[in-house]
N, C-alpha and C positions, 0 to 999 in steps of 0.2 A: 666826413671822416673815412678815411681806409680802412681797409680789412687789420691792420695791425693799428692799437691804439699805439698812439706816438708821444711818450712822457720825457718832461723835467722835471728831474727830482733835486729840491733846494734842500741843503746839508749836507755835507759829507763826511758828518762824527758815525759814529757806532752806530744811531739807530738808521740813517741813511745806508748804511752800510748792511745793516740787516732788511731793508726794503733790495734794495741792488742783490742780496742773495736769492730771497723769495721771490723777485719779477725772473731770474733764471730761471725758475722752471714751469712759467706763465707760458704758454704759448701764446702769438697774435699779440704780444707786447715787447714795445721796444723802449730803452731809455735813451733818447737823443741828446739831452742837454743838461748838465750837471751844474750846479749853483754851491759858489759855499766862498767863506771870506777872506780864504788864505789860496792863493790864485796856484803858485804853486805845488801844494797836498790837495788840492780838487785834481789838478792834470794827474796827478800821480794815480790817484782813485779811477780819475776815467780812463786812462790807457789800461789797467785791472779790468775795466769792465766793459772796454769797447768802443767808448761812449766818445761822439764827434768830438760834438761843442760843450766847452769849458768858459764858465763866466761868473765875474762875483758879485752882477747884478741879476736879480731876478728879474726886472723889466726886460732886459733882454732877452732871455731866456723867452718871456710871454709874447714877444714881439716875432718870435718863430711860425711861419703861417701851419707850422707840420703840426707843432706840439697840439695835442687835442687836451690832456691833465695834467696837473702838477702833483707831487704829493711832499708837501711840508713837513721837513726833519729840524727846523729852524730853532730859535730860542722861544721859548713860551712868551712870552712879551713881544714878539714878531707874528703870533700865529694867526690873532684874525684881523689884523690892519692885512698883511700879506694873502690872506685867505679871501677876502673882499676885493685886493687888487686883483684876485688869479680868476675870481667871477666877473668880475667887469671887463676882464680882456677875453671871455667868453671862453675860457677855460672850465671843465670840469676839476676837482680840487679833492685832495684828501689831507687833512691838516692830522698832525702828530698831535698825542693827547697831552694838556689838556687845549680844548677850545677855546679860552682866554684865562685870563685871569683878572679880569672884572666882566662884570654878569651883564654891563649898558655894551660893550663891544661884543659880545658875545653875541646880544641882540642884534647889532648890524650885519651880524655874517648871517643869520638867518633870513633878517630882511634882502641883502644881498643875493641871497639863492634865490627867491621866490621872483625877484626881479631879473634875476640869470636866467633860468629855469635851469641849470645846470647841477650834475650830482656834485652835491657836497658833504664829504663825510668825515667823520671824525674818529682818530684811531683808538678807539677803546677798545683793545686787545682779546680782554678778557672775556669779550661776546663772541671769540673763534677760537680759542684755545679748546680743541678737542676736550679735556677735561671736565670745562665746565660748558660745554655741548652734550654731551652726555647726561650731566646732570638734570641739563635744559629738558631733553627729550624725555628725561625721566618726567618734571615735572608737566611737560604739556598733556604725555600719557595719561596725565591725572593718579602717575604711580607713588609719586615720591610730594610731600610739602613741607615745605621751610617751614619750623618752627624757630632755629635760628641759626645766624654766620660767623663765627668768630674767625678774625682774619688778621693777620700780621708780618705788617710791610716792613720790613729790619732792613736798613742801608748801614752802611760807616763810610760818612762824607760830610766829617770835620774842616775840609775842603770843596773847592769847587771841582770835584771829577766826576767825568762823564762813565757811559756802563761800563767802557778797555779803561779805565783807569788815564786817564788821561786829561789836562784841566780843561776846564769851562771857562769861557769869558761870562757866563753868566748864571745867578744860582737860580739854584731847585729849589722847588716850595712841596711841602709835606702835604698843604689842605689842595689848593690846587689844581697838582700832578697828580701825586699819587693818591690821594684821598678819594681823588676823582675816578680812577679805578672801579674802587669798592662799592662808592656810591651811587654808580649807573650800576652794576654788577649786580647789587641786593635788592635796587629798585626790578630789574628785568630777568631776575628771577623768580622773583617774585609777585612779577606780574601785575603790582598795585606799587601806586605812588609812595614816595615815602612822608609820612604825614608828623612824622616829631623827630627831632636830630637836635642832639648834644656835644658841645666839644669844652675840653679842657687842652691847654696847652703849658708844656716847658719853657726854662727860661731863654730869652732869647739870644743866639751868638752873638758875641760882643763885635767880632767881623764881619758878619755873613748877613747879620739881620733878620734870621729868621729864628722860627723854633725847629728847636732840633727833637723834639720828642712831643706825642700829639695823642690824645683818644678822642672816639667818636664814637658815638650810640646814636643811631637809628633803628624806627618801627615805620613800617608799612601799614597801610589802609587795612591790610586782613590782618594784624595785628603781629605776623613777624618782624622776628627784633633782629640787628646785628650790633656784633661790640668789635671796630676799629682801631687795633693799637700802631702808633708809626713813628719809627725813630729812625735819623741818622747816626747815631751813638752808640747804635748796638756793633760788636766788635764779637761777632758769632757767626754763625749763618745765616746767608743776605738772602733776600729775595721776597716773596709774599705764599703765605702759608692761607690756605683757605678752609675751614672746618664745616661744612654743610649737617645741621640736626636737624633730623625732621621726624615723622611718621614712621616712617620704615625702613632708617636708615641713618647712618651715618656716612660722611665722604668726605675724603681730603684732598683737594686738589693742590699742587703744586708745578704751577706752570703749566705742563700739557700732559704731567703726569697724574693717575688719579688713582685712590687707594679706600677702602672701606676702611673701618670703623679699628679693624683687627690689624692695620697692615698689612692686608693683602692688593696684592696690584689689581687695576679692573684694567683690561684692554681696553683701550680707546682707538687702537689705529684703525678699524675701519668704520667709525664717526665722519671722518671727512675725507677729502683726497689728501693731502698732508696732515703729519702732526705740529707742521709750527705755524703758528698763530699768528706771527707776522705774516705769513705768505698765503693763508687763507683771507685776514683781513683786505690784502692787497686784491684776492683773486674775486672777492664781494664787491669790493670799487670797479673793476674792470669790467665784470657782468650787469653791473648795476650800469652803468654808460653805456655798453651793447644794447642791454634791454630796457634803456630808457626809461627806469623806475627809481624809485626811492629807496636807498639802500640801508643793511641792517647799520646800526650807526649809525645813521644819518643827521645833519648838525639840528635837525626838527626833533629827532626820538631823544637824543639825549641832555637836549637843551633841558629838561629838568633839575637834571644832575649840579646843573654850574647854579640856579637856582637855591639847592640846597646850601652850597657851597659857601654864596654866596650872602644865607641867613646865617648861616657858621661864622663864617668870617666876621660880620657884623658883633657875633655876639661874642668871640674873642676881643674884640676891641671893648667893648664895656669894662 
């Protein structure tokens, strides 16, 4: 490898597009090859961003002797069949979350890394959002402990549109995606597994196939609880609201902003080098490949998570 790592990044919706902003201010990284299925809005994106080669296969893209990683903006039903191709072509790999959506593939991309020996990591966000880095330190200090998380993920996507409003050829899943969030989030805050998880769900779209409205209760080994609520139906203000109750404190994060108990703001900007948590998760993958290690994420630490997931899922099907 060269001194500058050399990426293709597959997708070129929104959140691809918030990876291409964040590797801007990466030094020693370059994005050489852009992947996505609509040949002419891929050119359109990489002439935006510089970027050579343009293709709407990813084996080609992998077939580049430059490219050192890839990082996956794909559809979630793409993520670890392609996540496994991007290891076997001796690619280091960052897949968009979630890591599958069954828990036996999910397994293969594990197995896959261990026989790569390449970093494979997976984008759970909310382990580099300043906000709940802060919290983090709080708790490693041994200052601050979760007694509990109450958290709520509110979309309105009665449709299939992506985060610009824009449609999807493929939908979103509540348990999943976003569930999947939460669920490594209160597990690794927490620092103990999560040992009992409950889910109810709404009725299903008669189009879409899924539920559009979802709760979830989990408790931890030290016996912190979280309570999970997530809809596409809510038609208010979107996004994931985070309530931290503990010992000594109360915390609200929301995204990379972060607030006490009273509404007061807590400074977070000099927690990391940036405040956006796409472009620190990006800056954790590129160090972790430098320095040859296992990184925070990684498709090992979180593989719990699809675990739970996937005793949830089960137990909505009954």
């Amino acid at each position: 490898m060269s001194s500058t790592i050399k990426v293709a990044l597959a997708g070129a919706g929104a959140f691809g597009i918030k990876h291409l902003d964040g590797i801007r201010n990466i030094d020693g990284v370059q994005v050489v090859s852009l992947v996505s299925r609509d040949l002419d809005k891929t050119r359109e994106v990489a002439a935006k961003y510089g970027i050579a080669h343009v293709t709407t296969d990813l084996a080609e893209s992998l077939a580049l002797p430059e490219v050192d990683a890839v990082i996956l903006c794909t559809p979630t039903q793409m993520h670890a069949a392609q996540a496994i191709q991007c290891l076997q072509a001796g690619k280091h790999v960052q897949v968009e979350i979630p890591l599958c959506d069954k828990l036996a593939d999910g397994q293969k991309v594990v197995d896959a890394q261990q026989q790569a020996g390449k970093v494979a990591m997976v984008g759970h966000t909310r382990r580099f959002n300043p906000s709940h880095q802060w919290v983090h330190h709080k708790i490693t200090a041994g200052e601050f402990h979760i007694q509990q998380m109450d958290v709520q993920t509110y979309f309105f996507r009665r449709t299939n549109m992506n985060a610009l409003g824009q449609p999807r050829s493929w939908t979103d899943h509540l348990l999943w995606h976003h569930a999947a969030h939460t669920v490594d989030l209160f597990a690794w805050q927490a620092g103990r597994p999560i040992v009992k998880a409950n889910a109810v769900q709404g009725p299903i779209h008669p189009q879409l196939g899924i539920a559009m409205d979802m709760s979830i209760q989990l408790k931890a080994a030290n016996g912190a609880i979280c309570t999970l609520s997530l809809s596409f139906n809510n038609d208010g203000p979107l996004g994931t609201f985070f309530r931290y109750i503990g010992d000594t404190g109360t915390y609200i994060a929301r995204y990379d902003d972060l607030f006490n108990g009273k509404e007061e703001k807590i400074d977070v900007s000099q927690v990391a080098v940036s405040m956006n948590g796409i472009e620190l998760q990006d800056r954790e993958f590129f160090a972790a490949i430098r320095e040859g290690r296992e990184p925070n994420a990684s498709v090992q630490s979180v593989f719990a998570c699809y675990r739970v997931l996937h005793d949830l899922e089960r137990q909505l099907a009954d």
